[in-house]
Phi, psi and omega in degrees: 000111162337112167308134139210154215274148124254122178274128191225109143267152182249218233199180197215177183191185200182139153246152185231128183242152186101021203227161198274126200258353151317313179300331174257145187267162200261167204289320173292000173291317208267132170344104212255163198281349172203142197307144186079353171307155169203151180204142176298163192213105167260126157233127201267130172230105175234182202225116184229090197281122187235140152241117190278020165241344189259344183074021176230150185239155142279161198209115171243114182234141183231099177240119170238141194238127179278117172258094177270005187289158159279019171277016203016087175302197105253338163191144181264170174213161178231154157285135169228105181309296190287002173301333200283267242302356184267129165273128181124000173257175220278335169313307167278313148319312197274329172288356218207005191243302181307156154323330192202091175259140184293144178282338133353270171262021174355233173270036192277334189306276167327012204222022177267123161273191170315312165252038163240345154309160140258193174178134189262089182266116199257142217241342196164115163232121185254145179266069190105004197095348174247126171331164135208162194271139165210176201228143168266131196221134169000186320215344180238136164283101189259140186223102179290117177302129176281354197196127184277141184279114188290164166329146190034010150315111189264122160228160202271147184231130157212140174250133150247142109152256208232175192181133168240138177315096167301128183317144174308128181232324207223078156095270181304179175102180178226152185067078174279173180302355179218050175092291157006084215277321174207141184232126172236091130263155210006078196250026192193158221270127176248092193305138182264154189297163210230143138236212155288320170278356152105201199256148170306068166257038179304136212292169160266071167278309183215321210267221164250204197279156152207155200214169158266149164282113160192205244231131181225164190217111195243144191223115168257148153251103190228150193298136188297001206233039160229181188236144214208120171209156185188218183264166185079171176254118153319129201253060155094136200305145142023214055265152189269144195236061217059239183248070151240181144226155175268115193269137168236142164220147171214115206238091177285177181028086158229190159196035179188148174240138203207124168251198174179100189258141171224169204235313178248020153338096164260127192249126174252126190227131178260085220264127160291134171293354167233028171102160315275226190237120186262144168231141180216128170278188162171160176268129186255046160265357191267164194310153170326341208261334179285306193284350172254007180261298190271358132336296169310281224290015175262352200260338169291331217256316177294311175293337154321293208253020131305295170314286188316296173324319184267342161268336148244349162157146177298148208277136157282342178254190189282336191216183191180102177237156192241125196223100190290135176170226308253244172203055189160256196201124169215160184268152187205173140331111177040032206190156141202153157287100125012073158271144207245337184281043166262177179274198187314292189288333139318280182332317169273337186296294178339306196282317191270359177284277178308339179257020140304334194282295155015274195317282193262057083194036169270299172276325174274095183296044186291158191266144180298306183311272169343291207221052170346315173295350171275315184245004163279311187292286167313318176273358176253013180258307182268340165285326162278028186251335205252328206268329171280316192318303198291339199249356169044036160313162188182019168331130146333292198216127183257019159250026147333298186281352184272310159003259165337301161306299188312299156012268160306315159320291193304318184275006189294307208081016160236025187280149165234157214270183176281025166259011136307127201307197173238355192267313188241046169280151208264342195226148179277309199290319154342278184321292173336308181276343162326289171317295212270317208256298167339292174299349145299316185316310197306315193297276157026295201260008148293341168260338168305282193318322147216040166098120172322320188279310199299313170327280180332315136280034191241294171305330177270331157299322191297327202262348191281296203298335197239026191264133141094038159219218200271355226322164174223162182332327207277328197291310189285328162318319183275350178280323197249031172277312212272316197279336186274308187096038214223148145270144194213066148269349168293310200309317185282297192329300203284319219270323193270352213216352169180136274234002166317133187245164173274113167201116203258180153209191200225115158280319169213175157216128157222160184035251192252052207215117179264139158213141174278164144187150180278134159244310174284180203267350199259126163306156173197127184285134208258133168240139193222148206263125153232148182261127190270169171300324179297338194063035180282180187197131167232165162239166203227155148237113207240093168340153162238135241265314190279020182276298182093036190142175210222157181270158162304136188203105181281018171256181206289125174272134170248189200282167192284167178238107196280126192320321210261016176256092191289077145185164197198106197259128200236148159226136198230161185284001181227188157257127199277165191206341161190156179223168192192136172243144184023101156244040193253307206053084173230352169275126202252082145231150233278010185189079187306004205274318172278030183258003169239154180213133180218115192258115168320121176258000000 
């Protein structure tokens, strides 16, 4: 396999107390940006009994579910996360199977014993108060309806039962590699989405999440002498439960819940002067040089979500906690999980990398499986716009590395295009660079394609119209159809939908006479540099025919260049002495070698 890098970050979650859980509106309230949208609505109320020495919990969940679909249902289904932790499941297998397996999991999966699996068992489910019959197939719970749910129909669903905690391997477990006793994600039976493309129950093999959005209120019960931080507002100090305490939290318009417990937790709090109130847990057994790393980052961690809010939108809820746990970085509900024993400058990416994730895919709720690249590709485009902001980076183009990996991918012959499940990249390193550095590309070079400002105002259109829904790939293309005036379903076709590469070149100079010419199949409107013999410089711009308008620009617009025509002829008013195409190099094409052309004197 052809070498190219992946930088691979993962993702985050949070809790808060106090705070008015009014102030946010329920998710089916809210209006949708184009006639006929719809989305499902859940709210979860459970009860969670944890023993933190055996690592297994009881579970009592009473979820009623709104079907705002026009569908008739017959039957639903929930995820049981912690099901993959078994050796002999699609997790493992697939880990222990691909060509590049992560190192993460490798074969560790296989190599668990009985009390070090997990597992979700559900004991007992009722529709309305009447059984129904279900089946556990790995990781998903299919469940036959005694009575199918109509259209607008709201029905109670309550479940027992029971569940033990997996030695840490993926995100969840527990006494992760720095200690930590338990990072709980998707730790609890999650019902799965309902859309328009019908439902998501996809098995738990390598990647990530989707959810419904709605309100969820939860009571954990735990040994008293740990620290609990996550997602939601604390409802009022502890209560003592024997020799527990009862933590209640309630975290509206979300569409995941997430904790974390330690015994040896120091919970640190930052009030923003307009919100929010930042929280960070951490252990305060790691060597000094760790526990002054997070010190320092809180007041950067303030400065983060100032940069986010103002540049795609404001953060909506009350609280924001940076939480040490899971085993990298992952992203959550008001939250995200951690490792903390890094230096400084890991410590900070990491951290502006998962609370990017908050936007891009918490609140723009894009589904993770499908179209990985909306939320991995986007939050590494605004973290890395945020992470030079703080550092007072001032690069030309600060996606140099995503540029580049993607690149090399394209020149591999192992690309698959961003219509791939996230499941089924034939390479882990594939999929990374796809997710991350591709999916940085798409924004990056949407600004090249229509203008830096117009990006911008792309992006904040984007978050006004789809935060706290579904968005999919065509939306944001059509927000920045709508703020530029420009078409753009070619952009999505080729750069998102198929391995088509970009590569353009300066075929000849004679005189003042330029001729281009397209070699790869994906089109592109041309910014183009010219040195006259005198040593004046003019820049060009060259339409691309099916865009229909031109981005703002001050350089000399020439006439358009139509796709299915290779080659392209420019005449300029002096003789010309060197050319150069984009030279911002923001346009990701796979073979830079040929955009200069400089003629021997």
């Amino acid at each position: 396999m052809k070498k190219f890098f992946v930088s691979l970050f993962c993702a985050t979650i949070v809790f808060v107390c106090g705070a008015d859980v009014s102030s946010l509106n329920r998710v089916d309230q809210i209006q949708p940006s184009n006639p006929g949208y719809w989305q499902q609505h859940v709210d979860y109320s459970m009860e969670i009994d944890m023993d933190v020495n055996s690592y297994q919990y009881m579970g009592k969940q009473t979820l009623v579910y709104t079907n705002n679909s026009p569908d008739v249902l017959n039957r639903v289904y929930y995820h049981l996360y912690f099901n993959a932790f078994q050796p002999g499941s699609e997790m493992d297998v697939r880990s222990r199977t691909i060509a590049d397996p992560s190192a993460k999991i490798g074969d560790r999966i296989s190599k668990l014993k009985p009390n070090e699996i997990g597992y979700i068992k559900v004991n007992s489910l009722q529709q309305n108060g009447n059984s129904v019959q279900f089946e556990t197939v790995g990781t998903v719970l299919e469940v036959d309806l005694n009575q199918a749910i109509q259209p607008g129909e709201k029905v109670t669903f309550y479940m027992e039962f029971n569940a033990q905690v997996p030695v840490q391997i993926r995100r969840s477990g527990r006494n992760n590699k720095e200690g930590v006793a338990l990072s709980m994600a998707q730790w609890y039976p999650k019902i799965a989405e309902y859309d328009d493309e019908g439902w998501h129950a996809d098995p738990y093999i390598a990647r990530e999440f989707h959810g419904v959005w709605g309100d969820f209120d939860i009571k954990l019960a735990i040994d008293a002498n740990y620290v609990v931080g996550g997602t939601g507002y604390l409802q009022g100090a502890p209560k003592s439960k024997g020799d527990k305490k009862e933590y209640h939290f309630k975290a509206p318009r979300v569409h995941d819940f997430t904790w974390a417990a330690d015994p040896d937790f120091k919970h640190d709090t930052l009030e923003m002067p307009n919100g929010p109130t930042l929280h960070f847990y951490y252990k305060k057994t790691m060597n000094k040089k760790y526990l002054d790393n997070w010190k320092k980052l809180q007041s950067d961690t303030a400065k983060l979500m100032g940069f986010f809010s103002e540049n795609v939108g404001k953060y909506p809820y009350d609280q924001y906690s940076v939480i040490q746990g899971g085993d990298g970085g992952m992203e959550y509900a008001m939250c995200t999980l951690i490792t903390g024993e890094r230096n400084y400058g890991s410590l900070l990416s990491v951290t502006s990398h998962e609370m990017a994730h908050t936007w891009f895919q918490f609140l723009l709720a894009s589904n993770e499986a499908k179209h990985e690249w909306m939320d991995e590709g986007f939050t590494s485009y605004i973290s890395t716009l945020a992470t030079n902001s703080l550092k007072g980076n001032t690069g030309e183009n600060p996606f140099k590395n995503s540029y580049r990996r993607y690149i090399s991918l394209a020149n591999s012959g192992y690309e698959q295009p961003l219509t791939t499940h996230a499941d089924r990249y034939a390479y882990n390193q594939v999929y990374g660079t796809a997710a991350y550095s591709k999916g940085s590309v798409f924004l990056s070079q949407l600004g090249y394609v229509i203008g830096e400002e117009n990006l911008k105002k792309t992006i904040k259109k984007y978050f006004n119209d789809f935060s706290f829904k579904h968005p999919k790939p065509m939306d944001i293309v059509r927000t920045a159809e709508r703020v530029s005036g420009l078409e753009l379903d070619w952009y999505l076709i080729d750069f998102g939908q198929t391995t088509n590469t970009i590569d353009y070149g300066i075929k000849s100079v004679y005189g003042n006479v330029i001729v281009l010419e397209r070699i790869g199949l994906m089109p592109m409107p041309i910014d183009l540099t010219v040195t006259y013999d005198d040593g004046s410089q003019e820049a060009f711009y060259i339409p691309l025919q099916m865009m229909r308008g031109e981005k703002p620009t001050d350089a000399t617009i020439a006439s358009d260049w139509a796709w299915a025509m290779p080659t392209y002829r420019l005449k300029t008013n002096k003789n010309v002495k060197v050319v150069e195409i984009d030279s911002s190099e923001f346009m990701a094409d796979v073979k830079r070698e040929n955009n200069t052309y400089s003629l021997e004197k």
